[in-house]
PDB file as gemmi writes it, atoms N, CA and C in Angstrom:
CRYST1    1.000    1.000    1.000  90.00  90.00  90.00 P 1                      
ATOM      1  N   UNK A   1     -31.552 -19.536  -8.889  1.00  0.00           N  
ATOM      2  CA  UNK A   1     -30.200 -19.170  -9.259  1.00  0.00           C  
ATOM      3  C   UNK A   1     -29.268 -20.282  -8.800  1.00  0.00           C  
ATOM      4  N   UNK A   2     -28.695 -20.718  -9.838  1.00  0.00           N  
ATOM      5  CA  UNK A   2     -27.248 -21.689  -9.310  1.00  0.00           C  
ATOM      6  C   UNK A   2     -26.278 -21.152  -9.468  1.00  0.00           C  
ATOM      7  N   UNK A   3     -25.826 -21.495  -8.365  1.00  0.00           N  
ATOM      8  CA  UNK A   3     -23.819 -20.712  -7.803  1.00  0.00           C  
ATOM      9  C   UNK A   3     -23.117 -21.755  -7.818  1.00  0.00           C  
ATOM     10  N   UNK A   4     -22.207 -21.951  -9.131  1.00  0.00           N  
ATOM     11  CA  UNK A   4     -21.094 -22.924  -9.335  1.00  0.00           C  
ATOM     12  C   UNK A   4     -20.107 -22.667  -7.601  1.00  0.00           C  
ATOM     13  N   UNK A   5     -19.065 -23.879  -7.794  1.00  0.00           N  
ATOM     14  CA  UNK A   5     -17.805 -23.812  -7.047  1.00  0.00           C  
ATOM     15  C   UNK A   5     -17.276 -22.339  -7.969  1.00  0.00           C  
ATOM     16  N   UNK A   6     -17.133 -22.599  -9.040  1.00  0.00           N  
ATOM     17  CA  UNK A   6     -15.746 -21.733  -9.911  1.00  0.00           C  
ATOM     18  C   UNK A   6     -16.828 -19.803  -9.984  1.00  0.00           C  
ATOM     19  N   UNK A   7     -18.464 -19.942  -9.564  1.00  0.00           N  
ATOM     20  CA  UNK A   7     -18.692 -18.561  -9.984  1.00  0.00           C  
ATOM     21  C   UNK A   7     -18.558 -18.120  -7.843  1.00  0.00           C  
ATOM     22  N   UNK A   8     -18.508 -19.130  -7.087  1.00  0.00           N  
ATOM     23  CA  UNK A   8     -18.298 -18.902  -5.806  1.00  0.00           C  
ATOM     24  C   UNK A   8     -16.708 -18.609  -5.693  1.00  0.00           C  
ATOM     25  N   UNK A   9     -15.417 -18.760  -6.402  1.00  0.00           N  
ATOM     26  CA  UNK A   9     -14.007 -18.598  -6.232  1.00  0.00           C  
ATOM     27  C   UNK A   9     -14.124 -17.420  -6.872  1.00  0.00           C  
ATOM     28  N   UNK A  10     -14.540 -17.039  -7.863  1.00  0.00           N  
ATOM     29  CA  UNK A  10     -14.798 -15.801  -8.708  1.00  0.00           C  
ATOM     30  C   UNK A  10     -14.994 -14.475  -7.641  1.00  0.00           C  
ATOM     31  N   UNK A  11     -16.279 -14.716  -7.309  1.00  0.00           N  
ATOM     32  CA  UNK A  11     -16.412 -14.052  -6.451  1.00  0.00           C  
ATOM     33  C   UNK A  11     -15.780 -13.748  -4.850  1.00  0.00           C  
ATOM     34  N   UNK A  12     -15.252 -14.455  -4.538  1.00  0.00           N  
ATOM     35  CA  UNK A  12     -14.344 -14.212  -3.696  1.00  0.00           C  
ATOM     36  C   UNK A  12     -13.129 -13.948  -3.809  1.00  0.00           C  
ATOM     37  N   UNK A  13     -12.750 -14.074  -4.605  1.00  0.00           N  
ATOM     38  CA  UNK A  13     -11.168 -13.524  -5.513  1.00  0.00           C  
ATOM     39  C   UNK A  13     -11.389 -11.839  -6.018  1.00  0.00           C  
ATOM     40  N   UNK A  14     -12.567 -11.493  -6.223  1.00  0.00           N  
ATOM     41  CA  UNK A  14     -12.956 -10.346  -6.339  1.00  0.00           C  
ATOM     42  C   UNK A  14     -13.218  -9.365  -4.681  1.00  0.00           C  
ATOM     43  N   UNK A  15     -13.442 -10.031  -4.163  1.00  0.00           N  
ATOM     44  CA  UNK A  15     -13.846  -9.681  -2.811  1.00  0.00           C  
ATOM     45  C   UNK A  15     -12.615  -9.386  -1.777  1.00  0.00           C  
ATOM     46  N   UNK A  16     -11.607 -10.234  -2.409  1.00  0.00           N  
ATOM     47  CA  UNK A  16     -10.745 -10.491  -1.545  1.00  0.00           C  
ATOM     48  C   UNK A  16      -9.427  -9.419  -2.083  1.00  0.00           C  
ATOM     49  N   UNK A  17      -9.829  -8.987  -3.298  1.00  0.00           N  
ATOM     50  CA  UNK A  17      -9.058  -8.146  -4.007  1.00  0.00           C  
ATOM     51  C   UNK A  17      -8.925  -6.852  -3.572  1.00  0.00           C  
ATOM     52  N   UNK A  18     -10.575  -6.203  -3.309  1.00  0.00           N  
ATOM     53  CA  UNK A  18     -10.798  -5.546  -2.853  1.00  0.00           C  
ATOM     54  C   UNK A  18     -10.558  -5.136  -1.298  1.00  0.00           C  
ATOM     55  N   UNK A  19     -10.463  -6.312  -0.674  1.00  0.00           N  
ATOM     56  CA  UNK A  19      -9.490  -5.821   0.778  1.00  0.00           C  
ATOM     57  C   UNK A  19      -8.246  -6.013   0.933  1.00  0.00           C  
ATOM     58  N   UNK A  20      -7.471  -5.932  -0.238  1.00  0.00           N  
ATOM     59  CA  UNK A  20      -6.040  -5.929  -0.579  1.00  0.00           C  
ATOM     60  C   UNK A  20      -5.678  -5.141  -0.902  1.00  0.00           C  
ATOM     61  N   UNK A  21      -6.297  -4.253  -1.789  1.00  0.00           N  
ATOM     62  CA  UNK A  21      -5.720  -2.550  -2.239  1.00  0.00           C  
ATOM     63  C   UNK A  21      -6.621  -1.538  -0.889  1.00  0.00           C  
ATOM     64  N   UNK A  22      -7.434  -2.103  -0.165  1.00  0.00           N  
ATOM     65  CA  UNK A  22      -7.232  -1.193   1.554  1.00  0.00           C  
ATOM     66  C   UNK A  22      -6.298  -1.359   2.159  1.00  0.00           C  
ATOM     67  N   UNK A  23      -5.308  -1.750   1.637  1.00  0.00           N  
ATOM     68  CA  UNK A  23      -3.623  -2.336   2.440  1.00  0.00           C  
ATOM     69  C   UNK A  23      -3.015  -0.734   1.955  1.00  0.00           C  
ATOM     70  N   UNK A  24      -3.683  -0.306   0.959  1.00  0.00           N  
ATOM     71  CA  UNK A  24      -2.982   1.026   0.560  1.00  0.00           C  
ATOM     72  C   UNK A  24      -3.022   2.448   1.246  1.00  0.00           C  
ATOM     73  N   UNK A  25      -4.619   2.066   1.960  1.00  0.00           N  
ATOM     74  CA  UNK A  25      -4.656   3.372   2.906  1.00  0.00           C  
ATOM     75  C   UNK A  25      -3.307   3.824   3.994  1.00  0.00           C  
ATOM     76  N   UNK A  26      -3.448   2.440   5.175  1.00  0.00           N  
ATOM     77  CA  UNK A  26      -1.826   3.094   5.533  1.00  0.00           C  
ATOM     78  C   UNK A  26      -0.907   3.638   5.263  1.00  0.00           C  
ATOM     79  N   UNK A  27       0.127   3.295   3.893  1.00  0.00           N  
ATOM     80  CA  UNK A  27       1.108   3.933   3.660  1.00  0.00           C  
ATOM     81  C   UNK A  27       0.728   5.191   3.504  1.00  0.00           C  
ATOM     82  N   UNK A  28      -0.418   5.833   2.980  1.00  0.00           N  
ATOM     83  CA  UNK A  28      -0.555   7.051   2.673  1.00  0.00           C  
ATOM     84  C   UNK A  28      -1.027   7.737   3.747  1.00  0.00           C  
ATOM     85  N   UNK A  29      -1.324   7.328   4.573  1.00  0.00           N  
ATOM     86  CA  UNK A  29      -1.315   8.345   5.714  1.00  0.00           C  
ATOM     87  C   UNK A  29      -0.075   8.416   6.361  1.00  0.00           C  
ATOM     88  N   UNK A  30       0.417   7.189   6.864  1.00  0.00           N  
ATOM     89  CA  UNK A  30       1.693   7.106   7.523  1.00  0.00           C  
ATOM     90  C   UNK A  30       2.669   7.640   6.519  1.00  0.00           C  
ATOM     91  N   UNK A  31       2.925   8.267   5.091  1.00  0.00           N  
ATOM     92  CA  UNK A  31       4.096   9.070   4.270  1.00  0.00           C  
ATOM     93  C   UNK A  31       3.322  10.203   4.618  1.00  0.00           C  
ATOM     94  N   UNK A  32       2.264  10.878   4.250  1.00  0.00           N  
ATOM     95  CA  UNK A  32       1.839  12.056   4.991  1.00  0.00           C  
ATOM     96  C   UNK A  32       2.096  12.946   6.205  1.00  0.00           C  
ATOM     97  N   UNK A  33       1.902  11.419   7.227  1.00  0.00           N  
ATOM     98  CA  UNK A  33       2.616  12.185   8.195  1.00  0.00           C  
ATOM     99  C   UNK A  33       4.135  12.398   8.642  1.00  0.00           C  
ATOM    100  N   UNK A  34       4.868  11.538   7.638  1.00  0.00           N  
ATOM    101  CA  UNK A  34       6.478  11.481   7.898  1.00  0.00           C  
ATOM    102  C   UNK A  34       6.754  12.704   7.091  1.00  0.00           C  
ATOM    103  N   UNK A  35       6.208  13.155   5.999  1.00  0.00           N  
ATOM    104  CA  UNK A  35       6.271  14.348   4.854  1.00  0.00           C  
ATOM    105  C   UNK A  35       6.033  15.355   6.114  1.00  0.00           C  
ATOM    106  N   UNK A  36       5.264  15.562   6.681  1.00  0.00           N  
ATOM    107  CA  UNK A  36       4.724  16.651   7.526  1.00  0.00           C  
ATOM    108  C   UNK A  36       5.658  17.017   8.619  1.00  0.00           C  
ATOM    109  N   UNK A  37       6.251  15.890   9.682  1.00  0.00           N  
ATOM    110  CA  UNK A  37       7.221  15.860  10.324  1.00  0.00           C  
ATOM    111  C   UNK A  37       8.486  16.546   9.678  1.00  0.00           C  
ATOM    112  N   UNK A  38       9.031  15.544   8.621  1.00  0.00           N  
ATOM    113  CA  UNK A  38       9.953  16.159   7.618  1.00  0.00           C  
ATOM    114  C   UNK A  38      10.143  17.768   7.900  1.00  0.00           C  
ATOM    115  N   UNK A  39       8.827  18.186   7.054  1.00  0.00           N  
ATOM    116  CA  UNK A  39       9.101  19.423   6.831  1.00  0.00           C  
ATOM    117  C   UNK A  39       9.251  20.526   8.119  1.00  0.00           C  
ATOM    118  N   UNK A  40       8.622  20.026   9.233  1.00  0.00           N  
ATOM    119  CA  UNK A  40       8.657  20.519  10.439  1.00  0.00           C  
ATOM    120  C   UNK A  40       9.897  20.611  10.985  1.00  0.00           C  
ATOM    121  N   UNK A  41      10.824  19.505  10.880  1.00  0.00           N  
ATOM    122  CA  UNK A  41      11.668  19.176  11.156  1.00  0.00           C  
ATOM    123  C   UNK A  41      12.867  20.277  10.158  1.00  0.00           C  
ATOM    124  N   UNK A  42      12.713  20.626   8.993  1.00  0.00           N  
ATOM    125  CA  UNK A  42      13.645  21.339   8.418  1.00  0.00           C  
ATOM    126  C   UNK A  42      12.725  22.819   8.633  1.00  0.00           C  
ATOM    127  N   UNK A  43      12.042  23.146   8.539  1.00  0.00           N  
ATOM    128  CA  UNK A  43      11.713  24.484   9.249  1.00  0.00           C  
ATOM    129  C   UNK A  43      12.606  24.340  11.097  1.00  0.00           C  
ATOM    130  N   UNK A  44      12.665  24.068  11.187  1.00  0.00           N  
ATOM    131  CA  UNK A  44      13.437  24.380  12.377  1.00  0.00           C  
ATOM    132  C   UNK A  44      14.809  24.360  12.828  1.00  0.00           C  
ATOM    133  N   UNK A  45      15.327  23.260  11.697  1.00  0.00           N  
ATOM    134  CA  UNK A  45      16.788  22.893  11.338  1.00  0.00           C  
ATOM    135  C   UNK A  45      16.932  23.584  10.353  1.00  0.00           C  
ATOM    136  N   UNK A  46      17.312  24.339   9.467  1.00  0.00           N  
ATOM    137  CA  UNK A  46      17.334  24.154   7.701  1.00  0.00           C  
ATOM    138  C   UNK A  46      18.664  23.460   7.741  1.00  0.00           C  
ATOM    139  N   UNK A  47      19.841  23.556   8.524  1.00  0.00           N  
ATOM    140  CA  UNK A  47      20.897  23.283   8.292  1.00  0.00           C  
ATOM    141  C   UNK A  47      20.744  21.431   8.362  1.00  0.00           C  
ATOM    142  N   UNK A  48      20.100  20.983   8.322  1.00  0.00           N  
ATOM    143  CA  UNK A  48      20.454  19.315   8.046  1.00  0.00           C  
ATOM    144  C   UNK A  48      18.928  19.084   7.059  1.00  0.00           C  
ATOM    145  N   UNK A  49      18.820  19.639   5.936  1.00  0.00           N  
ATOM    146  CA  UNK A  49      17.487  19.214   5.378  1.00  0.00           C  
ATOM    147  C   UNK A  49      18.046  17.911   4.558  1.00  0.00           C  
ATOM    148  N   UNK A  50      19.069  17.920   4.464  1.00  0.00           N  
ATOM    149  CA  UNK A  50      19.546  16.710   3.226  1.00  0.00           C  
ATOM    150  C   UNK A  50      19.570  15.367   4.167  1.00  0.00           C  
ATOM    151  N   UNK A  51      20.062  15.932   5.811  1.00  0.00           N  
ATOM    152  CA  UNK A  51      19.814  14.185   6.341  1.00  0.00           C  
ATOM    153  C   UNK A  51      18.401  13.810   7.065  1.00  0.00           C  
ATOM    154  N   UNK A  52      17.708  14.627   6.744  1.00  0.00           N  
ATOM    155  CA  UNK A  52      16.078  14.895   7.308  1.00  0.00           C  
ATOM    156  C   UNK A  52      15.558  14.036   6.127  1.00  0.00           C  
ATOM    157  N   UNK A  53      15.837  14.923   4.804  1.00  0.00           N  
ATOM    158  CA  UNK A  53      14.934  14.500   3.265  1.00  0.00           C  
ATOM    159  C   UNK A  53      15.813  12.887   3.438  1.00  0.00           C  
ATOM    160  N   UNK A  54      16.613  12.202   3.503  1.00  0.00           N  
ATOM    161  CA  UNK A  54      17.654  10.971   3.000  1.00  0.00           C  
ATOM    162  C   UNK A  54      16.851  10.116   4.113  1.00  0.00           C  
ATOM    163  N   UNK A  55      16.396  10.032   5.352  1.00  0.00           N  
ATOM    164  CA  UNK A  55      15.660   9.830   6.083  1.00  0.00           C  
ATOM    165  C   UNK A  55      14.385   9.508   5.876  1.00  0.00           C  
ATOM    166  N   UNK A  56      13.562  10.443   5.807  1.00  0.00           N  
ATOM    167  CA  UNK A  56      12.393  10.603   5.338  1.00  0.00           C  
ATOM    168  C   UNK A  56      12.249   9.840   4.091  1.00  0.00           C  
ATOM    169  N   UNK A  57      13.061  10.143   2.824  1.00  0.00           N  
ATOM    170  CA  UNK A  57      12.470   8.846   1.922  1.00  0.00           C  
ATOM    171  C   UNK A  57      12.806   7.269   2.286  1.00  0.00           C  
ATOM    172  N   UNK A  58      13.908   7.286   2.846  1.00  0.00           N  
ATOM    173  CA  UNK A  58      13.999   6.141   3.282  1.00  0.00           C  
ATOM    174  C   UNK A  58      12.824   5.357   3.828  1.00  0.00           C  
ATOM    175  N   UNK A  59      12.526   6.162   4.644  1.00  0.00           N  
ATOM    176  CA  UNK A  59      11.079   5.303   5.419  1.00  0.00           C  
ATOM    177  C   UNK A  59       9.865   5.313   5.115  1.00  0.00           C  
ATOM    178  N   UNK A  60       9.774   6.527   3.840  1.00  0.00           N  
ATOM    179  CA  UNK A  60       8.674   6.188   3.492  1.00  0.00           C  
ATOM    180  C   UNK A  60       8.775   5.048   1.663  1.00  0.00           C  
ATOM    181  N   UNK A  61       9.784   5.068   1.526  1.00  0.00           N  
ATOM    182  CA  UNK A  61      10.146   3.438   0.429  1.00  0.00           C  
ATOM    183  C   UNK A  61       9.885   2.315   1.538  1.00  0.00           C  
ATOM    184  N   UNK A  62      10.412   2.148   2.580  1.00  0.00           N  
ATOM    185  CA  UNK A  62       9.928   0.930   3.392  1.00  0.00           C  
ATOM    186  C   UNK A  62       8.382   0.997   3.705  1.00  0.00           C  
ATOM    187  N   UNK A  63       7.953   2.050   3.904  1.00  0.00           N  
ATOM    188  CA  UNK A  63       6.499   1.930   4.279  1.00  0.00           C  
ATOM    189  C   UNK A  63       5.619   1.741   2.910  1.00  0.00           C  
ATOM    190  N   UNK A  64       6.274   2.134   1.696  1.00  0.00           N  
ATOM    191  CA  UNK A  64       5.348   1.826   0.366  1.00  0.00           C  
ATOM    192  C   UNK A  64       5.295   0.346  -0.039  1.00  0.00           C  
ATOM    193  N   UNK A  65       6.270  -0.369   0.553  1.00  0.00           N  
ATOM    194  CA  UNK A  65       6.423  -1.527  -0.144  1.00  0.00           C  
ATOM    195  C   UNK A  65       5.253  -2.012   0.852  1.00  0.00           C  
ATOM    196  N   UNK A  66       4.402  -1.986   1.687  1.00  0.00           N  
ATOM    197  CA  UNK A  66       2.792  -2.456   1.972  1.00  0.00           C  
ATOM    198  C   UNK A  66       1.963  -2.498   1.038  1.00  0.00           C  
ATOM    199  N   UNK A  67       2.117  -1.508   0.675  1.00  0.00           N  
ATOM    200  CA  UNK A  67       1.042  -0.745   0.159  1.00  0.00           C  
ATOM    201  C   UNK A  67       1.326  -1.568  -1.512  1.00  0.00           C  
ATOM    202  N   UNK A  68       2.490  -1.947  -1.869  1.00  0.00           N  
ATOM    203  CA  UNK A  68       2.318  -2.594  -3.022  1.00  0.00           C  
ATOM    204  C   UNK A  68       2.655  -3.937  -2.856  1.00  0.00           C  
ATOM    205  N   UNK A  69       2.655  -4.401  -1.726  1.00  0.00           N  
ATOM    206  CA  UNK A  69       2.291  -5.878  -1.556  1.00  0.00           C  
ATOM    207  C   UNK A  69       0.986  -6.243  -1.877  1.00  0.00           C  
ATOM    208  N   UNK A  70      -0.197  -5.147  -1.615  1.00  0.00           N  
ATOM    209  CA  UNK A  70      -1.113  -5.335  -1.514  1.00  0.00           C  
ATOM    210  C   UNK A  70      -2.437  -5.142  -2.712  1.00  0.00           C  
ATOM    211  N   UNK A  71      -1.513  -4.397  -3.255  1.00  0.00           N  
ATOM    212  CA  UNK A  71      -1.394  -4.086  -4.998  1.00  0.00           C  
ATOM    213  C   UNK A  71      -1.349  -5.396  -5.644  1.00  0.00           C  
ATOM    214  N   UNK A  72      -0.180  -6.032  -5.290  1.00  0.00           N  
ATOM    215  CA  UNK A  72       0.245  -7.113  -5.963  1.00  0.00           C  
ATOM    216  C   UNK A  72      -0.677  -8.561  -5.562  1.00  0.00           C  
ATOM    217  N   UNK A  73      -1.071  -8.344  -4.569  1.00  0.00           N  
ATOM    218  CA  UNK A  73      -2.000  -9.255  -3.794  1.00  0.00           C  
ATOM    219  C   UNK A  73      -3.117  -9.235  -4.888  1.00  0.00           C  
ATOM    220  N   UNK A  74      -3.761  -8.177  -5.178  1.00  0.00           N  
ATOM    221  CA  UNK A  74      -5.043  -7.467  -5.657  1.00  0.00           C  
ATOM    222  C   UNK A  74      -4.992  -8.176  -7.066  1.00  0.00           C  
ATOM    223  N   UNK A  75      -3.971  -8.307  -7.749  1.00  0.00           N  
ATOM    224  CA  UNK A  75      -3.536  -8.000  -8.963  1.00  0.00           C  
ATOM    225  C   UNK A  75      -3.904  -9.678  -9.058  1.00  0.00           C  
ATOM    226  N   UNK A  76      -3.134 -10.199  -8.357  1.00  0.00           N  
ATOM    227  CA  UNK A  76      -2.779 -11.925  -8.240  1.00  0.00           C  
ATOM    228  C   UNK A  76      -4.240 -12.483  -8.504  1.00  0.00           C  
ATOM    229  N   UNK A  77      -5.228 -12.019  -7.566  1.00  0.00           N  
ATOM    230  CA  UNK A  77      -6.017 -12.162  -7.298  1.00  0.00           C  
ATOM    231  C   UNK A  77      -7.023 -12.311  -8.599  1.00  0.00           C  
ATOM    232  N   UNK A  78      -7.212 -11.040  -8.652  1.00  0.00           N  
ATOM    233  CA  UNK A  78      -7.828 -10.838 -10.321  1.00  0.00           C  
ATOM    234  C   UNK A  78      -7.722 -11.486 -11.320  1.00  0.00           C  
ATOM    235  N   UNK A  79      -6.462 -11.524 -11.886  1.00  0.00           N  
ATOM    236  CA  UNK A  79      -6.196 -11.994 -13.309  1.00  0.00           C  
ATOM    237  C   UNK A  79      -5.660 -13.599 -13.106  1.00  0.00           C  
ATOM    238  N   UNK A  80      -4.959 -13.961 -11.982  1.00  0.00           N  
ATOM    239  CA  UNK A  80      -4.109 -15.303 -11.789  1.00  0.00           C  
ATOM    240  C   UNK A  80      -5.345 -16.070 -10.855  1.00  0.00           C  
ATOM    241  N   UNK A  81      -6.127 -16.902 -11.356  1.00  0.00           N  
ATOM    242  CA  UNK A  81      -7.428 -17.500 -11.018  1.00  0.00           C  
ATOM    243  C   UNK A  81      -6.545 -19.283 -11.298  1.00  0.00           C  
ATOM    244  N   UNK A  82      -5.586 -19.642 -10.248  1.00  0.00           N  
ATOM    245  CA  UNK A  82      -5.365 -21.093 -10.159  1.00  0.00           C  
ATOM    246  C   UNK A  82      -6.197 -21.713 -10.068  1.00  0.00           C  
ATOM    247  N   UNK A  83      -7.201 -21.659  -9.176  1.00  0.00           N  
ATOM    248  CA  UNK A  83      -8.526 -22.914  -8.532  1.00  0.00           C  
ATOM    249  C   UNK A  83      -9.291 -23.011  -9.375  1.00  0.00           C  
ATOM    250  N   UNK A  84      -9.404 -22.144 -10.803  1.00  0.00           N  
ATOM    251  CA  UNK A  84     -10.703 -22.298 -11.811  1.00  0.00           C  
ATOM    252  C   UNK A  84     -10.034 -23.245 -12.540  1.00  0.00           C  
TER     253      UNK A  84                                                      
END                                                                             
């Protein structure tokens, strides 16, 4: 079997893709558990659920944008093949 340079970038652009969309696991646990808090948090308050919920998405839009860096990483990766 011969392994070009360009079927060795191939394959690692594939490889490397694949540990770029595991960038996605975090956000989804870490919005899970801010969702969970959240709601804990307005079960006990109801009277401030609007600055609990305004909160809560807030941080979990900052915590998604990982998760689609890593998307975008993935993506780059795949289809945008500079070194071939």
């Amino acid at each position: 079997m011969n392994i070009t340079g360009e079927d060795l970038i191939l394959a690692c652009s594939a490889i490397g893709a694949g540990l770029a969309v595991i960038a996605g696991i975090g956000p989804g646990i870490g919005q899970g558990i801010a969702a969970g808090h959240a709601a804990g948090a307005v079960g006990r308050n109801p009277g401030a659920k609007s600055d609990i919920t305004s909160t809560m998405l807030l941080g979990q839009a900052v915590a998604e944008t990982t998760g689609l860096y890593g998307l975008l990483v993935a993506m780059l990766l795949l289809f945008v093949k500079p070194l071939v």
